[in-house]
C-alpha positions in Angstrom: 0.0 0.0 0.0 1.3 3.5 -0.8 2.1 6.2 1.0 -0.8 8.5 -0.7 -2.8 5.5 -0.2 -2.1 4.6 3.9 -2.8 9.1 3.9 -6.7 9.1 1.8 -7.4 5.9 4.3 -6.2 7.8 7.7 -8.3 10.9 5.8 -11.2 9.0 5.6 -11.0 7.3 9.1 -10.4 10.9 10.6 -13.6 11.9 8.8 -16.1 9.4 10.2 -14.7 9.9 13.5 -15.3 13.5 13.3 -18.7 13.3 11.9 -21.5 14.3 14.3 -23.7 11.2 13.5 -23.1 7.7 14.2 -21.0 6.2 11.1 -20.7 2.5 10.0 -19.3 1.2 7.2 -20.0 -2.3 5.7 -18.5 -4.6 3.0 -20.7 -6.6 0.7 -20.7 -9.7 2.6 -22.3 -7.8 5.3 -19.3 -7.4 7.8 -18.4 -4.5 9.9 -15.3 -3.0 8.3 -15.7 0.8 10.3 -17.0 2.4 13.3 -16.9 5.8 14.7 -17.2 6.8 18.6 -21.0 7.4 18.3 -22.1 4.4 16.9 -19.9 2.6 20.0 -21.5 5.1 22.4 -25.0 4.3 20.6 -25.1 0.2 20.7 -22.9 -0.2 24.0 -20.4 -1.9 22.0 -16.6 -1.2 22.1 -14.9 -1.2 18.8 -13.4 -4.6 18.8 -16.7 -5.9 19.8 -17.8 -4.7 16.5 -15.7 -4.9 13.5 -15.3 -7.9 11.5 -18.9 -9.1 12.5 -21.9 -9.2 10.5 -23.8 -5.8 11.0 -27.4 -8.3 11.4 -25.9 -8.3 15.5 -27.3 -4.6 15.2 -30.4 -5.6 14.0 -33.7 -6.8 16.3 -34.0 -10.5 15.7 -37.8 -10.3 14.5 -36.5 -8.9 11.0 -32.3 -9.8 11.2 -33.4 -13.0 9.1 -34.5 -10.1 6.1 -31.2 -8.0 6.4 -29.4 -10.2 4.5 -31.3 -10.3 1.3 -31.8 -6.3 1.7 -28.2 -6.1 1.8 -27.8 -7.9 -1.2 -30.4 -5.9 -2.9 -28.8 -2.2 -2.2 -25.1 -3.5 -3.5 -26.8 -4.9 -6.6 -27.6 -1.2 -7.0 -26.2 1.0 -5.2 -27.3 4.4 -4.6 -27.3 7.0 -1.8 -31.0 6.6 -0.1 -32.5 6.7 3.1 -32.8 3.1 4.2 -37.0 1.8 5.0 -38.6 4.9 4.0 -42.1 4.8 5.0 -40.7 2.1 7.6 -40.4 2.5 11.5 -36.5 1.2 12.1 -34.9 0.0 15.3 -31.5 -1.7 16.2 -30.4 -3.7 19.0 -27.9 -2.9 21.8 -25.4 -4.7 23.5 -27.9 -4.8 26.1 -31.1 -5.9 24.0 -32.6 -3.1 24.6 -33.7 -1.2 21.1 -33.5 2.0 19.9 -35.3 3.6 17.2 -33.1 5.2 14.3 -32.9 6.8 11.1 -30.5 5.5 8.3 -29.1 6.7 5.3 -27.0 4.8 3.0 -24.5 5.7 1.0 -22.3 3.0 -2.0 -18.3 4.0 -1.4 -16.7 2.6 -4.4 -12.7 1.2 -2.9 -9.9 -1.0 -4.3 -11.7 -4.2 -3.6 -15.2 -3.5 -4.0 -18.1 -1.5 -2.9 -19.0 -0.5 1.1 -21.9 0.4 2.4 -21.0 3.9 4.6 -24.5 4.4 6.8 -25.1 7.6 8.9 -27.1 6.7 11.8 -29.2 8.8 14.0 -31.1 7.8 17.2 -33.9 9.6 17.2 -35.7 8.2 20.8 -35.4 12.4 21.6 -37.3 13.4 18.3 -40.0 10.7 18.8 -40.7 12.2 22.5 -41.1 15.3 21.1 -43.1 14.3 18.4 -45.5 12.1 21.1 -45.4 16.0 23.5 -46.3 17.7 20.0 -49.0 15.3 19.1 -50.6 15.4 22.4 -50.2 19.0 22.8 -52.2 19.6 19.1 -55.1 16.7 20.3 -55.2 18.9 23.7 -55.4 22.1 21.9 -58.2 20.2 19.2 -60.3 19.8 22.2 -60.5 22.9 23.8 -61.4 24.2 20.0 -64.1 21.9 19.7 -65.6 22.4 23.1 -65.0 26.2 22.7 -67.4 26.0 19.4 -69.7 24.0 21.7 -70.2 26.4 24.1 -71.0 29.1 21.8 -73.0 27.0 19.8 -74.9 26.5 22.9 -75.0 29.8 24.6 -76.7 31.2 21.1 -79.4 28.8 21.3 -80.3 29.5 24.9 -79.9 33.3 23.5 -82.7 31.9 20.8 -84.8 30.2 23.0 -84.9 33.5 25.0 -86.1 35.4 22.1 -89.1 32.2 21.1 -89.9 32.6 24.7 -90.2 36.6 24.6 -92.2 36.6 21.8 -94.7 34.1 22.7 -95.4 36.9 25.4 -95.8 39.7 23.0 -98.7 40.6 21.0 -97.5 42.9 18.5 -97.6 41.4 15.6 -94.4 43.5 14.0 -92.3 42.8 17.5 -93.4 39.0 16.8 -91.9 39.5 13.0 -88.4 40.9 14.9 -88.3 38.4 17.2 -88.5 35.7 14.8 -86.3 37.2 12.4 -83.3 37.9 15.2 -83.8 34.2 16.2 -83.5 32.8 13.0 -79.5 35.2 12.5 -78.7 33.6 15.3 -79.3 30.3 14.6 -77.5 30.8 11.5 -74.4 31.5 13.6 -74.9 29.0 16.0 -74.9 26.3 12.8 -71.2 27.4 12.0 -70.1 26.5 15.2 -72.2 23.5 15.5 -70.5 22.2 12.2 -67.3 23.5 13.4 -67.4 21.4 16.4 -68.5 18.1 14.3 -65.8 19.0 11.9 -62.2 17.4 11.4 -60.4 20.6 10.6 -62.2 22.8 13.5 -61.0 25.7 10.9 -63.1 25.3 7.8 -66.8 25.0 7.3 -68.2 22.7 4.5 -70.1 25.1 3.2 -72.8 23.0 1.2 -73.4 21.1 4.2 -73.9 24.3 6.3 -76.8 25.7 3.8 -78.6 22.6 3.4 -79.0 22.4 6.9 -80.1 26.6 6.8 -82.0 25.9 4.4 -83.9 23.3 5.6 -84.4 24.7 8.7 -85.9 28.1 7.0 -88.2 26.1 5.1 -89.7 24.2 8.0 -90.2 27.5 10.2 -92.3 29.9 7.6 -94.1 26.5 6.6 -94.6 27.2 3.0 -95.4 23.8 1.3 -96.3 25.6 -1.9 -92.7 26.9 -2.2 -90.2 24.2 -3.3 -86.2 24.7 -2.3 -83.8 23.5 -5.7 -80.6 23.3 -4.3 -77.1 23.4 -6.0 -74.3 23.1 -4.2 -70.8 22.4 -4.9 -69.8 19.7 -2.3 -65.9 20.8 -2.5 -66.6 24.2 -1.1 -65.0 24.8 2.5 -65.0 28.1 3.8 -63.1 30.4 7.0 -65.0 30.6 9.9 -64.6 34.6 9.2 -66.1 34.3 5.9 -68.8 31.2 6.4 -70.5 33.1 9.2 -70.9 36.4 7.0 -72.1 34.2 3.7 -74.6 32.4 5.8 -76.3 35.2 7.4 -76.5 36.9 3.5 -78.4 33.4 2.2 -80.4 33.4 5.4 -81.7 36.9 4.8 -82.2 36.1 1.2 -83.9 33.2 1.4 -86.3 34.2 4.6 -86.9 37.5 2.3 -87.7 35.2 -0.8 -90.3 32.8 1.8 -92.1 35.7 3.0 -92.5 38.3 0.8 -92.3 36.4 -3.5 -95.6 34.0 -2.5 -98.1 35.8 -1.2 -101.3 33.9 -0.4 -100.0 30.3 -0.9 -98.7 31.5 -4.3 -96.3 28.2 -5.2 -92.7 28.9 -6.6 -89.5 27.7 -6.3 -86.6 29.1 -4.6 -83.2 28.1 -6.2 -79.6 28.2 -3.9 -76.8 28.3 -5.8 -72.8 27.6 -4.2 -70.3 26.9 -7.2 -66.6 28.2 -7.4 -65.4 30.1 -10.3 -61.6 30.2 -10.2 -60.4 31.8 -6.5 -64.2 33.4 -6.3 -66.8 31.3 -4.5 -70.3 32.1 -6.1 -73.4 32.0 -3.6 -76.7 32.7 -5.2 -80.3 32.9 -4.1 -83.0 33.2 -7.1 -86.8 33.1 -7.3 -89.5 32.8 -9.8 -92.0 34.9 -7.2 -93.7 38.3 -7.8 -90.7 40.4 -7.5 -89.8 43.4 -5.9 -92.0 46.4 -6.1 -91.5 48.6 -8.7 -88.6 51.2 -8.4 -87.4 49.4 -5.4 -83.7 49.6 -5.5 -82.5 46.6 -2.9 -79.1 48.4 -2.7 -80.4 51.2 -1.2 -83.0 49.9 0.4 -84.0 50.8 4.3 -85.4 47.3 5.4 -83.4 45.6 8.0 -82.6 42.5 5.8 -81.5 44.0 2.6 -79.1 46.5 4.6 -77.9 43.6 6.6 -77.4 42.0 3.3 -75.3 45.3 2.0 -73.3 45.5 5.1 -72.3 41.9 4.9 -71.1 41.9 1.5 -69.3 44.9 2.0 -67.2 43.0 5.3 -66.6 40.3 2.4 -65.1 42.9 0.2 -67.6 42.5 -2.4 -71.3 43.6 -3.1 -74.7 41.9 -4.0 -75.5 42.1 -7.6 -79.2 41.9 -8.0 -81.5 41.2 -11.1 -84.7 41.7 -10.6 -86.7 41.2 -14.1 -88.2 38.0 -13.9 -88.7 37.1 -9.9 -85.7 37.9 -7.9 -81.9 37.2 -7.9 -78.7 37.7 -5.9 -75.5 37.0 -6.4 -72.7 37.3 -4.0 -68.8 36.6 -4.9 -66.2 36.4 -2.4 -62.4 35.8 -3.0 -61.0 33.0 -1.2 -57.7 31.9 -0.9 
């Protein structure tokens, strides 16, 4: 052997020792051929112990009867990889006690062949932290979930409160208020309920949401004459800032469309569209009633729904477009990212 020769060797032996990882190097046949200081400190093995055996003494004995074959398979083509992706991997100590690690291997090309020259890393520490982080997030998941059930519950008492009050007032108009104020906050109350059923706790499936408005509009003016044609995009999730907003704008357009486009049992149909056009998400409410009265501008408008409806857009950074000609029909389109 060479002088330049005996120097790369000593380079490459001074290397390994100085790396920051635990380093092993193995020869095609499987045997230990290098170690560095952390790979003795990581197994409980002193150096001696270690090289010229087979590296399977490092591996548990439920799967050291696959190494071999594995082995066989990398040098048949070797190329720098981590080794098991997708794979949970543990060795052995002198001990028997195992360790869970992460592996990379590298092909070395020498005089005599091709070595295997793995980096391994213990990762017991990241795993713990990993377990802290994990139950930390399900910890924080719960107090999310049982912070939307609270609200959601403290709005319905707030509703029931309003049913009950009215059922003690006999103007007709306060009755109309009442009712009205109930059914906004049962539309916020649904957000949070869906929230808290949700998987995310961040986004609301928005087509669920207004079937579920919807439905429960319907069944509270009782209008069996009036059919509800839904059209809903299923993919459609929304913000909790932007779902509460949308709903209250199709629950004010819809109860406007039940009370007010049939008038004496007139039948009709009342048609909710939710579709996504690019980054905008489209939410229409259309009927085929008797329209709006004529020179009524629902922009400008002074009733309490179609300013609410106005306001809301505007908090959405958009605006209502309305067409009026044949029934009634409103379009709102919000950008969401």
């Amino acid at each position: 052997m060479g002088v330049d020769q005996v120097r790369h060797d000593a380079l490459v032996r001074q290397a390994l020792e100085a790396a920051p990882t635990g380093m092993l190097v193995v020869d095609e046949q499987g045997r230990i051929v290098i170690v560095n200081r952390h790979i003795e400190d990581l197994f409980g093995y002193a150096r001696h112990e270690l090289i010229g055996q087979r590296v399977e003494m490092l591996v548990p004995e439920r799967v050291r009867a696959q190494h071999p074959n594995s082995r066989r398979a990398f040098f048949s083509a070797p190329e720098a990889r981590p080794m098991g992706a997708g794979r949970d991997l543990y060795g052995v100590r002198k001990d028997g006690s195992e360790v869970p690690l992460e592996i990379g291997l590298n092909p070395l090309v020498v005089d005599d062949g091709t070595v295997t020259v793995a980096s391994v890393v213990d990762i017991t520490e990241r795993r713990r932290m990993q377990a802290r982080l994990e139950a930390s997030l399900a910890e924080t998941e719960t107090l999310f979930r049982e912070l939307h059930h609270r609200v959601k519950n403290n709005l319905q008492v707030v509703a029931s409160l309003l049913s009950l009050q009215s059922r003690f007032t006999e103007d007709l108009t306060s009755v109309a208020v009442l009712r009205e104020a109930q059914q906004r906050i049962h539309a916020i109350a649904l957000v949070h309920e869906m929230l808290y059923r949700s998987e995310t706790l961040t986004r609301v499936d928005f087509s669920s949401y207004l079937r579920n408005l919807t439905s429960h509009l319907t069944q509270a003016t009782a209008q069996p004459s009036v059919v509800l044609d839904l059209d809903l995009d299923p993919t459609v999730a929304l913000p909790v800032d932007l779902a509460v907003p949308c709903g209250l704008v199709v629950n004010e357009l819809v109860t406007n469309a039940l009370e007010h486009a049939f008038p004496d049992g007139r039948a009709g149909r009342i048609r909710v569209r939710l579709a996504r056009e690019g980054s905008l998400v489209v939410v229409s409410v259309a009927d085929d009633g008797i329209g709006m009265s004529p020179g009524l501008q629902p922009a400008s408008a002074r009733t309490m729904g179609l300013r609410l409806v106005a306001t809301l857009a505007r908090q959405l950074g958009s605006a209502v477009g309305w067409d009026v000609g044949n029934g009634t029909s409103a379009t709102l389109k919000v950008e969401v990212e």
